[in-house]
C-alpha positions as CSV (number, residue, x, y, z in Angstrom):
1,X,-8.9,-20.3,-4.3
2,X,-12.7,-20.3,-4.7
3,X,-14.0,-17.5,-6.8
4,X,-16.1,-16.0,-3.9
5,X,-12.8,-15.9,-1.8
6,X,-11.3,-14.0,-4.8
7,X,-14.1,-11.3,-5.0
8,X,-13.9,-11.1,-1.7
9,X,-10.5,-10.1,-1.2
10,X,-10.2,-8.0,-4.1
11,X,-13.7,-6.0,-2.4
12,X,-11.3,-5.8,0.4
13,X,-8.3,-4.1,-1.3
14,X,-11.0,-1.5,-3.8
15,X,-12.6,-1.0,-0.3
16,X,-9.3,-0.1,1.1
17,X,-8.3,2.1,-1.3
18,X,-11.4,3.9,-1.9
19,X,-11.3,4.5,2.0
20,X,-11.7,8.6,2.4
21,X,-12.3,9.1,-1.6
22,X,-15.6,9.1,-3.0
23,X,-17.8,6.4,-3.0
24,X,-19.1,5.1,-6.5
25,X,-20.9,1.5,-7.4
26,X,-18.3,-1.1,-8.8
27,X,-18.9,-3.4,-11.4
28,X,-16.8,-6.7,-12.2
29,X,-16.4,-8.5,-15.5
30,X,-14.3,-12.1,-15.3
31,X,-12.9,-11.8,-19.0
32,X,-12.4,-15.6,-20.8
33,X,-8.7,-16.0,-18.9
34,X,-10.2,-15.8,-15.8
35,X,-8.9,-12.3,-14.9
36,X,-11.2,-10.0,-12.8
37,X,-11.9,-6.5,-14.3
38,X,-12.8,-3.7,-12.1
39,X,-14.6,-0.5,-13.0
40,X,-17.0,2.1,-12.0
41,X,-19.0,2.3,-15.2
42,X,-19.8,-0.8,-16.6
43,X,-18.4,-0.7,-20.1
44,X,-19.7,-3.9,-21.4
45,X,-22.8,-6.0,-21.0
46,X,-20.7,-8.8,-19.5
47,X,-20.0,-6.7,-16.1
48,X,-22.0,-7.0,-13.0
49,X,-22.7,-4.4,-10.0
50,X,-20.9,-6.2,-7.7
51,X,-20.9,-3.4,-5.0
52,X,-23.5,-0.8,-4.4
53,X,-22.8,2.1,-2.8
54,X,-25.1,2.9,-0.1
55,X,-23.9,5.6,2.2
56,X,-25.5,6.5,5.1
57,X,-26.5,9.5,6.2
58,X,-23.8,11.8,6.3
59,X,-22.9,15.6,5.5
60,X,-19.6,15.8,4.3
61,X,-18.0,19.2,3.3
62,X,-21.1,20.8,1.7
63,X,-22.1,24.3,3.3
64,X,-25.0,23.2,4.7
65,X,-25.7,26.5,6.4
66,X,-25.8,28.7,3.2
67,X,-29.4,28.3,2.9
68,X,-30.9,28.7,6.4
69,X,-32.2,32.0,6.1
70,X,-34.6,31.2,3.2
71,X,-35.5,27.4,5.4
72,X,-36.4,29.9,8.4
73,X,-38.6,32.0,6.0
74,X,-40.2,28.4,5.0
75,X,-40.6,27.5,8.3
76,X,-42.6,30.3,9.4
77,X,-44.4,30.5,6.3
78,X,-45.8,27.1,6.5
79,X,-45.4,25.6,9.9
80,X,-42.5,23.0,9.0
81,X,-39.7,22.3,11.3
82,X,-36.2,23.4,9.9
83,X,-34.5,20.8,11.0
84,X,-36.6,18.7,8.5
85,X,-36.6,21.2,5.6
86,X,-32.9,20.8,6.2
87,X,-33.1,16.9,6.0
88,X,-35.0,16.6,3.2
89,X,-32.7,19.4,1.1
90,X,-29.7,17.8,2.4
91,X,-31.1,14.1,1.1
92,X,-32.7,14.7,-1.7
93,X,-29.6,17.2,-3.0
94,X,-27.2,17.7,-1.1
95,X,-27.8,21.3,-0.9
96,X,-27.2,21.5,-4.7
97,X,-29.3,24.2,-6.5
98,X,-28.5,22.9,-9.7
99,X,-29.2,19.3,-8.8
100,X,-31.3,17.5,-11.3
101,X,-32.0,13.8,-10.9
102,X,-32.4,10.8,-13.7
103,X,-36.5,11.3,-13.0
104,X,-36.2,15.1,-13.8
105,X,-37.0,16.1,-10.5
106,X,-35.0,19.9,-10.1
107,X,-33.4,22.0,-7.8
108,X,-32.5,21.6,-3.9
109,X,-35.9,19.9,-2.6
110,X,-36.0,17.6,-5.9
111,X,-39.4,19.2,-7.2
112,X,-40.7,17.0,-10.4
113,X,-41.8,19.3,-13.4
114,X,-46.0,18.3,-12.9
115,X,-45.2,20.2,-9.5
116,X,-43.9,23.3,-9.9
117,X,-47.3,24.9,-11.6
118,X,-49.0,23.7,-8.0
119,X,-46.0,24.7,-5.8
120,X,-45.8,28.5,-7.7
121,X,-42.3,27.5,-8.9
122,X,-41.4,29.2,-12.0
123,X,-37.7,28.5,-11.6
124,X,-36.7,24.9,-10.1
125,X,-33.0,26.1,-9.4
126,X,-33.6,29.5,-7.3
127,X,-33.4,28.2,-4.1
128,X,-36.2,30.5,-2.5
129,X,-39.0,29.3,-5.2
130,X,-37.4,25.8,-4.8
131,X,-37.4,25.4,-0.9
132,X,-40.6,27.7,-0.3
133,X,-42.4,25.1,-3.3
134,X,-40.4,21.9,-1.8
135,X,-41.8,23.3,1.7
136,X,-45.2,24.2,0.9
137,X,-45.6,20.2,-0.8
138,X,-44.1,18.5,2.5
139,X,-46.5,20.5,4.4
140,X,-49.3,19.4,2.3
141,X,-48.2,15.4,2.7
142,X,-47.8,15.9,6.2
143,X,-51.6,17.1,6.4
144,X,-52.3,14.7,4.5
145,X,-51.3,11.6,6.5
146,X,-52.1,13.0,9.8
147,X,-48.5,14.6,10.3
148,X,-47.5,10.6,10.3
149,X,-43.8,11.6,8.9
150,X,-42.4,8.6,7.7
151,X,-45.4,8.2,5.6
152,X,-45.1,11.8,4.6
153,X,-41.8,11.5,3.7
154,X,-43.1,8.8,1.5
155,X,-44.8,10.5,-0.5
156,X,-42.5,13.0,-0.7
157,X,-40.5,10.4,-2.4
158,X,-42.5,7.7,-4.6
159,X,-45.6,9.7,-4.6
160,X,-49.0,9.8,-2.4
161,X,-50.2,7.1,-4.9
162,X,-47.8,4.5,-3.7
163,X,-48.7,5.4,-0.3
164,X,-52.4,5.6,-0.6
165,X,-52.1,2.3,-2.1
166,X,-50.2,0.3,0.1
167,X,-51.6,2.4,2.8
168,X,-47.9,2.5,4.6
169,X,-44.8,3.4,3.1
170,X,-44.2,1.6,0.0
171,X,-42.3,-1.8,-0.4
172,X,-39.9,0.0,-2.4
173,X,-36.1,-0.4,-1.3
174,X,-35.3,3.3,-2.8
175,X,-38.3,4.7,-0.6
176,X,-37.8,2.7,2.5
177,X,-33.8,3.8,2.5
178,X,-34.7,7.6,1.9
179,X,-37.3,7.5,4.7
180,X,-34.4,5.8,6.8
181,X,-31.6,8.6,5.4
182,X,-34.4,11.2,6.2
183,X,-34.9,10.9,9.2
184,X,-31.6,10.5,10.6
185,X,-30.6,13.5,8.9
186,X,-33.8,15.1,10.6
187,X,-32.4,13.7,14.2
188,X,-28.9,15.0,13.5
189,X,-30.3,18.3,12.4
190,X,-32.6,18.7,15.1
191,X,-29.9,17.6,18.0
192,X,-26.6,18.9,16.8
């Protein structure tokens, strides 16, 4: 049997099994006897991701009411539709408070430490400062690009920069899929 045919089945049966458990990258090593090892953390150089995981949007069992009040507070405050304070929180964390990513951005909306001076946020993981600062920055892409929203979402993401340089939303796989996740989570918030 070819060694694609191999992979492939084996994908199959990790796929299988995985099915209604959570989802995590996989990486395979073929070890000098031939034999396929699996694993979700690569322990070696030799492995390769071999698949990625790349959920769609989807919501899961998180309480994603527990914050509403405080993204109805936001919305009056600065004009931003709820449903899409609500997408971005629930992309970017999840509704985690304590969420903190590999870039150091903190906190529900994912605010980056050079932010949180400009956005009046003293502490990243209260969830007013966080989604009132996380608010009051969308609001400020969205004027920005002419209430464009995928663009403001963006920038939201990789940074007006990218945007301003490219003058669209970045050729960045990570950007273009949050966009994507973003706004789907926007349309499902918006028409449940």
């Amino acid at each position: 049997m070819a060694r694609a045919s191999i992979l492939n089945s084996v994908a199959l049966a990790c796929l299988m099994f995985l099915h209604g458990q959570a989802l995590a990258d996989i990486y395979v090593y073929i070890d000098n006897n031939g034999v396929l090892n699996f694993s979700n953390t690569p322990v070696s150089s030799g492995y390769e991701l071999y698949l990625k995981e790349e959920p769609e949007y989807r919501t899961g069992r998180r309480d994603t009411e527990k914050y509403d009040n405080i993204i109805l507070k936001a919305q009056h405050r600065y004009g931003v539709d709820f449903p899409l304070i609500k997408a971005v929180i629930d992309v970017e964390s999840g509704f985690n408070e304590k969420a903190v990513s590999k870039k150091g951005a903190k906190g529900l909306m994912q605010i980056m430490p050079d932010n949180f001076r400009p956005l009046s946020v003293h502490d990243p993981f209260d969830p007013v400062q966080n989604i009132m600062g996380g608010t009051l920055h969308l609001k400020r892409l969205l004027k920005r690009y002419g209430y464009r929203l995928p663009l403001a979402l963006a920038a939201y993401n990789a940074g007006p920069d990218a945007v301003d340089r490219y003058k669209s939303i970045p050729p960045y796989r990570e950007t273009q899929k949050y966009v994507s996740k973003v706004l789907k989570a926007y349309r499902h918030y918006k028409n449940p």
